[in-house]
N, C-alpha and C positions, 0 to 999 in steps of 0.2 A: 346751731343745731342743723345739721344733715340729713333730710329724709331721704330716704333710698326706697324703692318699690321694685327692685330687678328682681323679675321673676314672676313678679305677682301678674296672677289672672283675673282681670277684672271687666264685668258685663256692666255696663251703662244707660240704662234708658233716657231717652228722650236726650239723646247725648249732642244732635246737628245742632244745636242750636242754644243761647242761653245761658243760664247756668252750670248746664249738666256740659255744655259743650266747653265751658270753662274747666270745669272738673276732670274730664275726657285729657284735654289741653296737660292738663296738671300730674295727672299720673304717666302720661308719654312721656314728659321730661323728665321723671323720675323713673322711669326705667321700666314702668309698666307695659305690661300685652294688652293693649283694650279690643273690648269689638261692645260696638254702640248701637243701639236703636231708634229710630224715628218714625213721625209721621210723614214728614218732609222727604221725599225721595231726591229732592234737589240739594240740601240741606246733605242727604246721607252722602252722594256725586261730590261734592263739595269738599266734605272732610276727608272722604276717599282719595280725593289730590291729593290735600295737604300732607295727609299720614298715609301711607299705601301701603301699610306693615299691619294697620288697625281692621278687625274686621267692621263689617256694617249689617244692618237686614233693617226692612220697612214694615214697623208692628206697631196696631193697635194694641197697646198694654189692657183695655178693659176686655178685651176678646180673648178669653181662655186659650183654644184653636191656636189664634197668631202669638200667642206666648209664646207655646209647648214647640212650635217651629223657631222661632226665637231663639230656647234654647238649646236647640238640635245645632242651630246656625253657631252661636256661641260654642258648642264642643267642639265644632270641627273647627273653629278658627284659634279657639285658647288652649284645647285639650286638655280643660280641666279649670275650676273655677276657686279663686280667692276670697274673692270680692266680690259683690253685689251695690250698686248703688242706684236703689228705688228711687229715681230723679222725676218720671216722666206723671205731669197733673197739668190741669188746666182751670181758669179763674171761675167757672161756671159763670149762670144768670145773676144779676144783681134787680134787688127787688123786693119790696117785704114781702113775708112769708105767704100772703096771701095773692100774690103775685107772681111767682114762683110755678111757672109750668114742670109738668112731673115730669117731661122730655129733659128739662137743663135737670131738674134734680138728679135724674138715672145718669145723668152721662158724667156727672161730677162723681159722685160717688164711683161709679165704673171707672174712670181714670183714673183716679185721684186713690181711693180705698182700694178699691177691687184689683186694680192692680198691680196696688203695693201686696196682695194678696196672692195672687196670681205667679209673680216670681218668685215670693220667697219660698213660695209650699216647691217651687221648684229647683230652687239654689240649695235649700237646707239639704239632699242628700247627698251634691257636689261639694259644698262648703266642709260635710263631717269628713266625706274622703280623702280630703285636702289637708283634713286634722286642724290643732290648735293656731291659732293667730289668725283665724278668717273673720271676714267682718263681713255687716251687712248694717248700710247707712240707708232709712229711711226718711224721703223730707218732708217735714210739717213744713209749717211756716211760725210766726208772731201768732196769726189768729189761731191757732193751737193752744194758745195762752188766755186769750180774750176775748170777750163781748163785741162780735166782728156785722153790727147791725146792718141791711141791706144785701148782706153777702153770708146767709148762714146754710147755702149746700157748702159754699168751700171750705167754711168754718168748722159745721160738722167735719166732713170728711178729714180734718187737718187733725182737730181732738183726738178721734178714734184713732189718724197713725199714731199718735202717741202712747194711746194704751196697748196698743196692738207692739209698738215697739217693747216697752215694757216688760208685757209678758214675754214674748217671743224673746226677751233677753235673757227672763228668768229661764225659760224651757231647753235654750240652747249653748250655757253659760256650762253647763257640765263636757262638754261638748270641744271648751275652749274658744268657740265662737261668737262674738260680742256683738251687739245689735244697739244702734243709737239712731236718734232721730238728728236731724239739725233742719232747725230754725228759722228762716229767714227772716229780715224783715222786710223794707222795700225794698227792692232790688231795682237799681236803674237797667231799662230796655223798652225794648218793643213789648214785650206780654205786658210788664205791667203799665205803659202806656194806653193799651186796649183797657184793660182794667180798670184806671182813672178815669179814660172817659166815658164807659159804662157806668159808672157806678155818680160820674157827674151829670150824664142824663135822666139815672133813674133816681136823684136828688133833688134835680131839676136847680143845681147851682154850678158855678164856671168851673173849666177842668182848673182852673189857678188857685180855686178854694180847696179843691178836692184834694189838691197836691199839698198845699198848708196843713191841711187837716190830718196829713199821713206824719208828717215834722212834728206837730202842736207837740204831741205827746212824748217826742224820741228826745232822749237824752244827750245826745249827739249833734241833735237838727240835720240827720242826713239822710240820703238813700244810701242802699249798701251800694258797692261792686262785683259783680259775680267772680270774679278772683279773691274775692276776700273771703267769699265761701267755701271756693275751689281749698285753696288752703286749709280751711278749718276739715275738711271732710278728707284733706290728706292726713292730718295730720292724727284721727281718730281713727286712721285704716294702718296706723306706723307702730313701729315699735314704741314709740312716746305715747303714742295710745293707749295700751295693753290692759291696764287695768280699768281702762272706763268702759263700762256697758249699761244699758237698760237710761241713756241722759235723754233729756231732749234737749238741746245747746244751743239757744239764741244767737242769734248772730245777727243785729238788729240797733246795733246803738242804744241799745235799752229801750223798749218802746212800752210805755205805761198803757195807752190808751189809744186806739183807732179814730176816736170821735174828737 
């Protein structure tokens, strides 16, 4: 099986770095126009060498403002949009609920929700001019699925893209434009290395448990690779796609349980 993306316009958030930079990676080879955003300005310098054909811009995704230039940057680099791929969140505070400052709560949901929010109210009327076969990937995670204790702003925020994906699938499926979520589960890196040991301080047990504790449950016994995501979020933006919309698609070795 051959995917091809020649032609396709596709914006990227949180694309320097990661997963999404894995993703970014994945439609260049396949023949895509990307232009990507970050918080990292070294990260965006970076990919800028690598690909000098892709555009770049430095955006807070939870700041309405730095969208709406975002996507001003994006027309003048794509002139005209395919694809969307709502990449860019962050692991928020770890900490029972009653621990939980409302500073990390605003800033999860603001990433994370707000503006997987933020873009699409701004893709959707590039996406319908574009016409049928446009996509828009937004990412959950595993804790979208599950009881994710110590960690419930990310948790929330990860639930709600899913129904958010959902609807927005039902609303924009006349349209010909198909909207999914994908999944992750651990992803091997740096973020989620911050994240283990956050969540093994506010445990108060070793980062070596915390990391078992992520396996216990996974059918697989493994962390993912962010190429093995890149893939699946190719492959739901392809022609082999076409009929799936409104999923949320694990990509996580099966993970039953976080604890």
């Amino acid at each position: 099986m051959e995917i091809t993306m020649k032609n396709k316009r596709v914006l990227i958030t949180a694309g320097g770095s990661g997963i999404c930079r894995a993703v970014a990676k994945a439609f260049i080879k396949n023949g895509a126009k990307v232009h990507i955003c970050d918080l990292d300005r070294a990260a965006l310098d970076e990919f800028k060498i690598l690909y000098p054909d892709a555009g770049v811009s430095q955006c807070d995704v939870s700041d309405h403002e730095q969208v709406s230039q975002l996507f001003a940057d994006a027309d003048n680099s794509l002139g005209g949009l395919d694809i969307l791929i709502n990449g860019a969140g962050i692991g928020g505070p770890a900490g029972t609920v009653d621990q939980i400052d409302i500073e990390g709560w605003n800033q999860t949901i603001g990433v994370n929700l707000n503006g997987t929010f933020y873009c699409s109210r701004l893709a959707v009327p590039r996406l319908k001019k574009a016409g049928s076969g446009s996509s828009i990937i937004n990412f959950s995670s595993t804790a979208g699925f599950l009881a994710y204790a110590f960690r419930s702003p990310y948790a929330a925020a990860k639930w709600a893209i899913i129904g958010f994906t959902k609807s927005h699938a039902m609303e924009l499926g006349r349209y010909g434009i198909r909207v999914n979520a994908v999944c992750p589960g651990i992803v091997e890196g740096e973020r989620m290395d911050r994240v283990i040991n956050k969540e093994a301080a506010a445990k108060g047990i070793s980062v070596k448990e915390v990391r078992d504790n992520y396996t216990r449950g996974n059918a697989l016994k493994t962390f993912i690779n962010p190429e093995e995501i890149a893939s699946t979020v190719l492959f739901l933006c392809s022609e082999y796609g076409s009929k799936i919309t409104g999923q949320a698609v694990p990509v996580d070795g099966f993970t039953e349980s976080n604890e």
